[in-house]
C-alpha positions in Angstrom: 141.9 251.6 10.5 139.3 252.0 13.6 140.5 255.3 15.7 138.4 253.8 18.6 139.3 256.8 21.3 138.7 259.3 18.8 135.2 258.3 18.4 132.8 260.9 20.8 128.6 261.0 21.5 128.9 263.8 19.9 129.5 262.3 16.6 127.3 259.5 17.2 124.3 261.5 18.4 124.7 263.2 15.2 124.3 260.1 12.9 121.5 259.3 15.1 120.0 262.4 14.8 120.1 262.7 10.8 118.6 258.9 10.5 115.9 260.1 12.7 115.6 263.8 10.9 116.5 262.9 7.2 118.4 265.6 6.5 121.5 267.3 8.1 119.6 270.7 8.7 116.9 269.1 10.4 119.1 266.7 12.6 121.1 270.3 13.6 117.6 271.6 15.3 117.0 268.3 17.4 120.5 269.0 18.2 120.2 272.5 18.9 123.4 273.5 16.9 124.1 274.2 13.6 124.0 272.4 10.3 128.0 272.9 9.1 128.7 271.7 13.3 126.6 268.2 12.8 128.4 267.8 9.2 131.7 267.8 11.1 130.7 265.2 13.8 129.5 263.6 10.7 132.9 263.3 8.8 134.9 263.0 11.8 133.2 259.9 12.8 133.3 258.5 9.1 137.0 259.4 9.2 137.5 257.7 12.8 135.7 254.3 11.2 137.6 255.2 7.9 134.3 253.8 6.2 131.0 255.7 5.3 128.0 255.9 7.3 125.4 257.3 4.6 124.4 257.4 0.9 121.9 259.3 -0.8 119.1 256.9 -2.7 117.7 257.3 -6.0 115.1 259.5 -4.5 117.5 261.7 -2.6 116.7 260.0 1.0 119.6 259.5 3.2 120.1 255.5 3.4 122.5 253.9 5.8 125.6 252.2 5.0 126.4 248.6 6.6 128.6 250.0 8.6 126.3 252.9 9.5 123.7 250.5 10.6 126.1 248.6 13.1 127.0 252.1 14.4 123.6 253.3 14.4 122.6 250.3 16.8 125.7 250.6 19.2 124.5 254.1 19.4 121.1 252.8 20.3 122.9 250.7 23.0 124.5 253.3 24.4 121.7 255.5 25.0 120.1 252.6 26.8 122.6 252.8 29.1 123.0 255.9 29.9 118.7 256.2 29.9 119.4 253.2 32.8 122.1 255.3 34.4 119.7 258.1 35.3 117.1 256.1 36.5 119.6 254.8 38.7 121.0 257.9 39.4 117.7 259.4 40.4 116.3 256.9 42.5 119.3 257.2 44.9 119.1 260.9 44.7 115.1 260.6 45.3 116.4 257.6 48.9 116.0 254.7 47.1 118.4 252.1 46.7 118.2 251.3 42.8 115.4 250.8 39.9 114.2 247.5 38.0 112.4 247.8 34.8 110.3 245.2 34.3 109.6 244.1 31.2 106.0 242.5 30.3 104.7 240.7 27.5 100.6 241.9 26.9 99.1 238.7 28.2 101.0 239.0 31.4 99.6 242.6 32.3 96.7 241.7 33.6 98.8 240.3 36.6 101.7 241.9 36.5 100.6 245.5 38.3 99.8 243.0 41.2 103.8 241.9 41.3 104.8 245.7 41.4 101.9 246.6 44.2 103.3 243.5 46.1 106.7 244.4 45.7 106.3 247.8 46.1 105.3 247.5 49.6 107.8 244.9 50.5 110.9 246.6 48.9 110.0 250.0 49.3 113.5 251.4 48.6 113.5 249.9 45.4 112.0 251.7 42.4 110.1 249.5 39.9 109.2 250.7 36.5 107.5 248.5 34.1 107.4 248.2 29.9 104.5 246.2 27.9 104.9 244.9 24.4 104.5 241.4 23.0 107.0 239.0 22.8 108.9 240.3 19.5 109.2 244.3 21.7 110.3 242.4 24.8 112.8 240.3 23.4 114.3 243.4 21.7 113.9 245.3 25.3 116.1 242.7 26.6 118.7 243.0 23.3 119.0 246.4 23.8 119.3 246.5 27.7 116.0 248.6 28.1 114.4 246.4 30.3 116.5 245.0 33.2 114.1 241.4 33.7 111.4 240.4 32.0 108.2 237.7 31.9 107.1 236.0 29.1 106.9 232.3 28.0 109.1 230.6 26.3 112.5 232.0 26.5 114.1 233.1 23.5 117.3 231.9 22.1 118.3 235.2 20.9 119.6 236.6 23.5 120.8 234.1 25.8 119.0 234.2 28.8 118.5 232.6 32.1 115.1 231.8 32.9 113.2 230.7 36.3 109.8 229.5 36.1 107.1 231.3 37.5 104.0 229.5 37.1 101.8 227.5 34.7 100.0 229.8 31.3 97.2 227.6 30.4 95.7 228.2 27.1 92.0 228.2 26.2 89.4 228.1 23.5 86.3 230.7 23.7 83.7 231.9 22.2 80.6 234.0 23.2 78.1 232.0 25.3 75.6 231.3 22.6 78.0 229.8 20.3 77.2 226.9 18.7 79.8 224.8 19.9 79.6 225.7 23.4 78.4 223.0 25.7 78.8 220.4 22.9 81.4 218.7 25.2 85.0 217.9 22.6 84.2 218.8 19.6 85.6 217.3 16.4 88.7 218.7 14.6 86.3 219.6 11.1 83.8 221.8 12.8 86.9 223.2 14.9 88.6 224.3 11.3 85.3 225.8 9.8 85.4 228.6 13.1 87.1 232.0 12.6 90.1 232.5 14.6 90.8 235.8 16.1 94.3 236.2 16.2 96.5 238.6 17.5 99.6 240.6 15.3 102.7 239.1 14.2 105.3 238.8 16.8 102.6 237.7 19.4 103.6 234.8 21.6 99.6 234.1 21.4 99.7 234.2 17.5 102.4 231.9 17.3 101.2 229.4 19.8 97.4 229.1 17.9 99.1 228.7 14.7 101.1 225.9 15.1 98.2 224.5 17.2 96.1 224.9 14.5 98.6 223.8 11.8 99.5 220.9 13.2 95.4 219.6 13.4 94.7 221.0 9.4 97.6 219.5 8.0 96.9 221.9 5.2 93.5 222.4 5.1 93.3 226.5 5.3 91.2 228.2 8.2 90.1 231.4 8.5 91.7 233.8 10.5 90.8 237.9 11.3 94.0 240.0 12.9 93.1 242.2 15.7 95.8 244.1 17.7 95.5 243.9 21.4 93.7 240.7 24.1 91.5 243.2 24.7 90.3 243.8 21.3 90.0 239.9 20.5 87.9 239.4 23.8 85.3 242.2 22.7 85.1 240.7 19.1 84.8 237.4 20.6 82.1 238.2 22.9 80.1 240.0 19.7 80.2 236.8 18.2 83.0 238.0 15.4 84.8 234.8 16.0 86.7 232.0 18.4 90.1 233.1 19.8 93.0 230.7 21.4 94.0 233.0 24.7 96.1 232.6 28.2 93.3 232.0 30.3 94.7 234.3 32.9 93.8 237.3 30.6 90.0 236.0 30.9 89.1 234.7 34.0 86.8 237.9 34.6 84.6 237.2 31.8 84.7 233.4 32.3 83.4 234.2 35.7 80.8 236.5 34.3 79.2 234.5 31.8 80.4 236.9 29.4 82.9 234.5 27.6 82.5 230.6 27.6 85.3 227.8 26.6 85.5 225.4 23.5 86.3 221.9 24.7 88.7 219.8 22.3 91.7 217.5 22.6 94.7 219.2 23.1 93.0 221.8 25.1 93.9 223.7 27.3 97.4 223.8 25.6 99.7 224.3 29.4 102.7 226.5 28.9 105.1 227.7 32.1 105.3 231.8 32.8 109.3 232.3 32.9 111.3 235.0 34.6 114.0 236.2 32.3 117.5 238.0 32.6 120.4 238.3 29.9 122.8 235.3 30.7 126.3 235.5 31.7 125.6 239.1 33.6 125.8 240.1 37.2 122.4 241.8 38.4 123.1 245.1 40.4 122.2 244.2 44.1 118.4 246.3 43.6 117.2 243.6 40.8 119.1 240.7 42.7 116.6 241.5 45.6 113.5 242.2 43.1 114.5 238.6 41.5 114.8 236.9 44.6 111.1 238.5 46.2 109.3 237.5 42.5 110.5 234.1 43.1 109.3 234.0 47.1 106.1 234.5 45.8 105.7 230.8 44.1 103.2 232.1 41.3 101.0 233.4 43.9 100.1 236.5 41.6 98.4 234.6 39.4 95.1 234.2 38.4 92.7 231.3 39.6 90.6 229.8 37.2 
Protein backbone atom coordinates (compact mmCIF):
# COMPACT_ATOMS: atom_id res chain seq x y z
CA UNK A 1 0.00 0.00 0.00
CA UNK A 2 1.10 3.70 -1.33
CA UNK A 3 0.98 6.18 1.92
CA UNK A 4 0.66 9.10 -0.67
CA UNK A 5 0.41 12.12 2.05
CA UNK A 6 3.14 10.68 3.99
CA UNK A 7 5.49 10.98 1.21
CA UNK A 8 7.69 14.61 1.83
CA UNK A 9 10.69 16.52 -0.55
CA UNK A 10 12.53 15.70 2.08
CA UNK A 11 12.57 12.11 1.44
CA UNK A 12 12.69 12.51 -2.19
CA UNK A 13 15.55 14.96 -2.25
CA UNK A 14 17.30 12.46 -0.39
CA UNK A 15 16.95 9.59 -3.08
CA UNK A 16 17.90 12.20 -5.50
CA UNK A 17 20.75 13.16 -3.69
CA UNK A 18 22.34 9.54 -3.05
CA UNK A 19 21.74 8.67 -7.05
CA UNK A 20 23.57 11.80 -7.82
CA UNK A 21 26.33 11.21 -4.76
CA UNK A 22 26.61 7.30 -4.70
CA UNK A 23 26.81 6.84 -1.39
CA UNK A 24 24.63 7.90 1.64
CA UNK A 25 27.55 9.91 3.28
CA UNK A 26 28.18 11.90 0.39
CA UNK A 27 24.47 12.56 -0.50
CA UNK A 28 24.29 13.91 3.50
CA UNK A 29 26.94 16.81 2.52
CA UNK A 30 25.01 18.01 -0.71
CA UNK A 31 22.30 17.93 1.80
CA UNK A 32 24.05 19.64 4.44
CA UNK A 33 22.74 17.15 7.19
CA UNK A 34 23.88 14.19 8.41
CA UNK A 35 24.29 10.62 7.10
CA UNK A 36 21.94 8.52 9.82
CA UNK A 37 19.10 11.89 8.97
CA UNK A 38 19.24 11.04 4.90
CA UNK A 39 19.07 7.15 5.88
CA UNK A 40 15.81 7.95 7.60
CA UNK A 41 14.21 9.99 4.66
CA UNK A 42 15.55 7.03 2.92
CA UNK A 43 13.55 4.23 4.73
CA UNK A 44 10.66 6.38 5.39
CA UNK A 45 10.01 6.89 1.77
CA UNK A 46 10.71 3.05 0.95
CA UNK A 47 8.22 2.38 3.76
CA UNK A 48 5.52 5.07 2.39
CA UNK A 49 5.88 3.19 -1.30
CA UNK A 50 6.10 -0.15 0.74
CA UNK A 51 8.67 -1.12 -2.14
CA UNK A 52 12.55 -0.49 -2.35
CA UNK A 53 14.22 2.21 -4.00
CA UNK A 54 17.97 0.87 -4.19
CA UNK A 55 20.25 -2.20 -4.34
CA UNK A 56 23.79 -2.52 -4.12
CA UNK A 57 25.50 -4.16 -7.47
CA UNK A 58 28.04 -6.71 -7.68
CA UNK A 59 30.61 -3.97 -7.50
CA UNK A 60 29.10 -2.23 -4.44
CA UNK A 61 27.44 0.79 -6.60
CA UNK A 62 24.09 1.78 -5.50
CA UNK A 63 21.64 0.72 -8.48
CA UNK A 64 18.03 1.83 -8.64
CA UNK A 65 15.11 -0.27 -8.23
CA UNK A 66 12.12 0.05 -10.87
CA UNK A 67 10.33 1.63 -8.61
CA UNK A 68 13.12 3.92 -7.63
CA UNK A 69 13.57 5.00 -11.19
CA UNK A 70 9.83 6.08 -11.57
CA UNK A 71 10.33 8.03 -8.20
CA UNK A 72 13.53 9.31 -9.12
CA UNK A 73 11.92 10.98 -12.34
CA UNK A 74 8.73 12.37 -10.56
CA UNK A 75 11.33 13.78 -8.36
CA UNK A 76 12.97 15.24 -11.33
CA UNK A 77 9.44 16.66 -12.33
CA UNK A 78 8.96 18.21 -9.39
CA UNK A 79 12.06 20.15 -9.14
CA UNK A 80 11.10 21.42 -12.58
CA UNK A 81 8.36 22.92 -11.22
CA UNK A 82 9.29 24.37 -8.43
CA UNK A 83 12.80 25.68 -10.61
CA UNK A 84 9.67 27.36 -12.94
CA UNK A 85 7.95 28.60 -9.84
CA UNK A 86 10.83 30.86 -8.93
CA UNK A 87 11.44 32.20 -12.10
CA UNK A 88 7.94 33.15 -11.87
CA UNK A 89 8.19 34.27 -8.61
CA UNK A 90 11.09 36.53 -9.32
CA UNK A 91 10.08 38.20 -12.35
CA UNK A 92 7.00 39.62 -10.55
CA UNK A 93 9.02 40.50 -7.63
CA UNK A 94 11.75 42.08 -10.18
CA UNK A 95 7.86 44.21 -12.11
CA UNK A 96 7.45 41.85 -14.61
CA UNK A 97 4.44 40.12 -15.40
CA UNK A 98 5.72 36.40 -15.87
CA UNK A 99 8.77 34.39 -17.67
CA UNK A 100 8.80 32.05 -20.96
CA UNK A 101 11.60 29.65 -21.41
CA UNK A 102 12.10 29.14 -24.76
CA UNK A 103 13.34 26.15 -25.78
CA UNK A 104 15.66 25.92 -29.14
CA UNK A 105 16.87 23.26 -31.09
CA UNK A 106 20.88 24.19 -32.32
CA UNK A 107 19.94 24.91 -35.95
CA UNK A 108 17.35 27.36 -34.88
CA UNK A 109 19.94 29.62 -32.71
CA UNK A 110 21.22 31.36 -35.21
CA UNK A 111 17.68 33.16 -35.41
CA UNK A 112 16.30 32.70 -32.40
CA UNK A 113 18.23 35.66 -30.27
CA UNK A 114 16.52 37.88 -32.98
CA UNK A 115 12.82 36.48 -31.62
CA UNK A 116 13.88 37.36 -27.88
CA UNK A 117 15.50 40.96 -28.97
CA UNK A 118 12.15 41.46 -30.97
CA UNK A 119 10.11 40.37 -28.25
CA UNK A 120 11.92 41.77 -25.66
CA UNK A 121 11.19 45.22 -26.80
CA UNK A 122 7.65 44.67 -27.58
CA UNK A 123 6.65 42.76 -24.33
CA UNK A 124 8.95 44.31 -22.04
CA UNK A 125 7.19 43.06 -18.89
CA UNK A 126 7.65 39.71 -19.81
CA UNK A 127 10.93 37.83 -18.97
CA UNK A 128 12.24 35.51 -21.77
CA UNK A 129 14.85 32.97 -20.95
CA UNK A 130 16.04 30.61 -23.56
CA UNK A 131 17.62 26.79 -23.56
CA UNK A 132 19.60 25.20 -26.74
CA UNK A 133 20.01 21.51 -27.26
CA UNK A 134 19.15 19.37 -30.30
CA UNK A 135 16.10 17.77 -30.81
CA UNK A 136 16.54 14.56 -28.48
CA UNK A 137 17.47 17.68 -25.18
CA UNK A 138 14.45 19.65 -26.40
CA UNK A 139 12.01 17.00 -26.57
CA UNK A 140 13.04 15.96 -23.09
CA UNK A 141 12.94 19.88 -21.98
CA UNK A 142 9.41 19.75 -22.95
CA UNK A 143 8.76 16.05 -21.05
CA UNK A 144 10.01 17.35 -18.08
CA UNK A 145 8.36 20.82 -18.13
CA UNK A 146 11.80 22.77 -18.33
CA UNK A 147 11.10 24.60 -21.11
CA UNK A 148 7.70 26.30 -21.33
CA UNK A 149 7.52 26.45 -25.63
CA UNK A 150 9.80 25.38 -27.97
CA UNK A 151 11.00 25.51 -31.90
CA UNK A 152 12.12 22.70 -33.72
CA UNK A 153 10.85 20.76 -36.82
CA UNK A 154 8.92 18.13 -36.91
CA UNK A 155 6.92 17.66 -33.80
CA UNK A 156 7.36 14.80 -31.78
CA UNK A 157 4.81 12.29 -30.91
CA UNK A 158 6.21 11.80 -27.48
CA UNK A 159 4.88 14.17 -25.79
CA UNK A 160 1.74 15.24 -27.37
CA UNK A 161 2.06 18.53 -28.48
CA UNK A 162 0.37 21.29 -30.30
CA UNK A 163 2.32 22.77 -33.01
CA UNK A 164 1.92 26.10 -35.13
CA UNK A 165 4.09 26.59 -38.07
CA UNK A 166 6.52 29.13 -38.20
CA UNK A 167 8.08 29.19 -41.40
CA UNK A 168 9.77 26.99 -44.15
CA UNK A 169 13.62 25.07 -43.00
CA UNK A 170 15.03 24.43 -46.33
CA UNK A 171 17.85 21.94 -46.48
CA UNK A 172 21.06 22.22 -48.47
CA UNK A 173 24.09 20.43 -49.81
CA UNK A 174 27.64 22.22 -49.44
CA UNK A 175 30.88 21.88 -49.78
CA UNK A 176 33.97 24.26 -49.85
CA UNK A 177 34.03 26.39 -53.10
CA UNK A 178 36.72 24.43 -54.90
CA UNK A 179 34.98 21.22 -54.58
CA UNK A 180 34.81 19.17 -57.36
CA UNK A 181 31.29 19.01 -57.72
CA UNK A 182 30.53 22.50 -57.32
CA UNK A 183 29.20 24.19 -60.30
CA UNK A 184 28.73 20.77 -62.10
CA UNK A 185 24.96 21.68 -62.15
CA UNK A 186 22.83 18.09 -60.60
CA UNK A 187 25.02 15.76 -60.11
CA UNK A 188 24.43 12.01 -60.28
CA UNK A 189 23.43 9.89 -57.33
CA UNK A 190 27.07 7.61 -57.59
CA UNK A 191 29.41 10.49 -57.37
CA UNK A 192 26.92 11.92 -54.60
CA UNK A 193 27.55 8.47 -52.48
CA UNK A 194 31.39 8.41 -53.01
CA UNK A 195 31.48 12.13 -50.82
CA UNK A 196 32.06 12.14 -47.09
CA UNK A 197 29.14 13.31 -45.11
CA UNK A 198 29.68 15.33 -42.08
CA UNK A 199 27.17 14.57 -39.85
CA UNK A 200 26.11 15.78 -36.67
CA UNK A 201 25.55 13.42 -33.16
CA UNK A 202 22.87 11.13 -32.59
CA UNK A 203 19.64 12.67 -31.55
CA UNK A 204 20.20 15.59 -34.14
CA UNK A 205 17.08 16.50 -36.13
CA UNK A 206 19.97 17.28 -39.02
CA UNK A 207 21.45 13.65 -38.51
CA UNK A 208 18.23 12.12 -38.91
CA UNK A 209 16.97 14.02 -41.82
CA UNK A 210 20.53 13.30 -44.02
CA UNK A 211 20.22 9.77 -43.22
CA UNK A 212 17.19 8.84 -44.44
CA UNK A 213 17.90 11.16 -47.41
CA UNK A 214 20.80 9.45 -48.02
CA UNK A 215 19.35 5.92 -47.38
CA UNK A 216 16.71 6.11 -49.28
CA UNK A 217 19.12 7.17 -52.65
CA UNK A 218 21.97 4.03 -51.67
CA UNK A 219 19.46 1.54 -51.20
CA UNK A 220 22.26 -0.24 -49.38
CA UNK A 221 25.23 0.86 -50.88
CA UNK A 222 27.32 2.20 -47.67
CA UNK A 223 28.66 5.86 -47.58
CA UNK A 224 31.02 7.40 -45.58
CA UNK A 225 30.19 9.40 -42.85
CA UNK A 226 32.61 11.55 -40.02
CA UNK A 227 30.49 12.68 -36.65
CA UNK A 228 31.24 16.10 -35.58
CA UNK A 229 29.25 17.70 -32.62
CA UNK A 230 27.92 21.14 -33.20
CA UNK A 231 26.76 23.23 -37.00
CA UNK A 232 29.46 25.11 -36.25
CA UNK A 233 31.98 22.46 -36.19
CA UNK A 234 30.62 20.81 -39.54
CA UNK A 235 30.69 24.28 -41.34
CA UNK A 236 34.55 24.75 -40.46
CA UNK A 237 35.42 21.13 -41.52
CA UNK A 238 33.37 21.64 -44.52
CA UNK A 239 34.98 24.77 -45.59
CA UNK A 240 38.70 22.87 -44.97
CA UNK A 241 37.60 20.59 -47.45
CA UNK A 242 37.10 17.60 -44.65
CA UNK A 243 33.85 16.70 -46.33
CA UNK A 244 30.11 17.62 -47.76
CA UNK A 245 27.40 18.19 -45.03
CA UNK A 246 23.42 18.20 -45.51
CA UNK A 247 22.50 21.56 -43.22
CA UNK A 248 19.28 24.08 -42.67
CA UNK A 249 20.29 26.68 -44.87
CA UNK A 250 19.40 29.30 -42.36
CA UNK A 251 22.49 28.24 -40.22
CA UNK A 252 24.63 29.25 -43.49
CA UNK A 253 23.52 31.97 -45.27
CA UNK A 254 26.60 34.07 -44.00
CA UNK A 255 29.11 31.92 -45.64
CA UNK A 256 26.86 31.32 -48.73
CA UNK A 257 27.05 35.03 -49.06
CA UNK A 258 30.71 35.11 -48.52
CA UNK A 259 31.96 32.75 -50.88
CA UNK A 260 33.15 30.88 -48.05
CA UNK A 261 30.76 27.80 -48.46
CA UNK A 262 29.05 26.84 -51.90
CA UNK A 263 25.88 24.41 -52.59
CA UNK A 264 25.74 20.85 -54.24
CA UNK A 265 22.92 20.72 -56.75
CA UNK A 266 20.98 17.25 -56.97
CA UNK A 267 17.39 16.01 -57.20
CA UNK A 268 15.70 16.08 -54.12
CA UNK A 269 17.53 19.17 -53.10
CA UNK A 270 16.96 21.50 -51.15
CA UNK A 271 14.97 18.91 -48.99
CA UNK A 272 11.89 21.90 -47.59
CA UNK A 273 10.90 21.15 -44.04
CA UNK A 274 8.34 23.80 -41.90
CA UNK A 275 9.97 25.50 -38.44
CA UNK A 276 7.04 24.62 -35.78
CA UNK A 277 6.21 26.36 -32.59
CA UNK A 278 5.57 23.70 -29.96
CA UNK A 279 3.65 23.54 -26.52
CA UNK A 280 2.58 20.35 -24.38
CA UNK A 281 -1.07 19.49 -25.58
CA UNK A 282 -4.08 19.50 -23.56
CA UNK A 283 -2.51 22.42 -21.07
CA UNK A 284 -3.56 25.95 -20.38
CA UNK A 285 -0.55 28.54 -20.99
CA UNK A 286 -0.26 31.05 -18.04
CA UNK A 287 -1.44 34.48 -19.53
CA UNK A 288 2.73 35.63 -19.95
CA UNK A 289 3.44 32.73 -22.60
CA UNK A 290 -0.23 33.08 -24.07
CA UNK A 291 0.97 36.63 -25.07
CA UNK A 292 4.73 35.47 -26.09
CA UNK A 293 2.82 32.73 -28.32
CA UNK A 294 0.53 34.97 -29.77
CA UNK A 295 3.59 37.99 -30.68
CA UNK A 296 5.90 34.84 -32.24
CA UNK A 297 2.99 34.06 -34.41
CA UNK A 298 2.37 38.13 -35.41
CA UNK A 299 5.63 37.98 -36.71
CA UNK A 300 4.72 35.42 -39.86
CA UNK A 301 8.48 33.98 -40.01
CA UNK A 302 9.77 37.37 -40.40
CA UNK A 303 12.92 36.37 -38.15
CA UNK A 304 14.14 34.23 -40.56
CA UNK A 305 16.86 34.18 -42.61
CA UNK A 306 16.84 35.17 -46.51
CA UNK A 307 18.63 33.12 -48.73
Amino acid sequence: MIHKKAITLKQLRALSAIVQAGSLTAAAEILHVTTPAVSTQLRALELNFSEKMMSRGPDGKIELTPVGRVVLAATAQIENSLSNCFSNITALKSGKTGHVVLGVVSTAKYFAPSIIAKAQHALPDIEIGMFVGNRAAIIDGLKGKKIDLAIMGRPPRDPPVEADMLGENPHVLIAAPDHPLVGKGRISTPDLLKQTFLSREPGSGTRILMERFLDNLSDGTPYATIELDSNETIKQATIAGLGVAIISAHTVTGELESGRLALIHHPGLPITRTWFLLRRAGRTLPPATQIFVEFLLGLKGNFLPKM
